[in-house]
N, C-alpha and C positions, 0 to 999 in steps of 0.2 A: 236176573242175569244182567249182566253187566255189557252199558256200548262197546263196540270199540274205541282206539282213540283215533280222529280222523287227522290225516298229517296239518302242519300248518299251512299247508301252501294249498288246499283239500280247494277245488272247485276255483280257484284263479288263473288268469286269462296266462296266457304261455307271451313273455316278450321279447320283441327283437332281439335283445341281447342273449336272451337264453336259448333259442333259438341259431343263432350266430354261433354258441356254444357248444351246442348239440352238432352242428355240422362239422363244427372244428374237431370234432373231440373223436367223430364218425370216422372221420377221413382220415385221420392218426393212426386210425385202423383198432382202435377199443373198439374190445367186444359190449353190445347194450348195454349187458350189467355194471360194469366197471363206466359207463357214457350215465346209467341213472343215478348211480350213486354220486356221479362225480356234482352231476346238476342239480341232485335232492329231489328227484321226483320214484317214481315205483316206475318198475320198468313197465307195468301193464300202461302208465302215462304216456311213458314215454314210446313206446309203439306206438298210442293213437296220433300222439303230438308228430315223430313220424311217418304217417301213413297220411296223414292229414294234409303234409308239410311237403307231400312228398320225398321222402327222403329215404334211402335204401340204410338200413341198418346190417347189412350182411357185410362179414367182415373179407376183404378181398386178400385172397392168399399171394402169399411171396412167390418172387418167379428165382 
């Protein structure tokens, strides 16, 4: 049976600027999915890297 294939970015350190990224991108008001795909990570990453980072991924509704 065959590996799977591990992405390239698979086990590297999260940097400021991506980071910086992920907040901007949060705050826009993108949902996760459309925030990990944007950055190239899995979104299951990108939770930890948020929870981590503190950072709320819930997308805040229009008033």
């Amino acid at each position: 049976m065959a590996k799977k294939k591990l992405p390239d970015n698979h086990g590297k350190l999260v940097t400021k600027k991506e980071l910086a990224e992920i907040k901007r991108l949060v705050k826009a008001g993108n949902n996760s999915t459309k925030v990990a795909k944007e950055v190239g990570r899995t979104l299951g990453s990108l939770r930890k890297i948020a929870f981590d980072n503190q950072i709320s991924l819930r997308v805040k509704k229009a008033k």
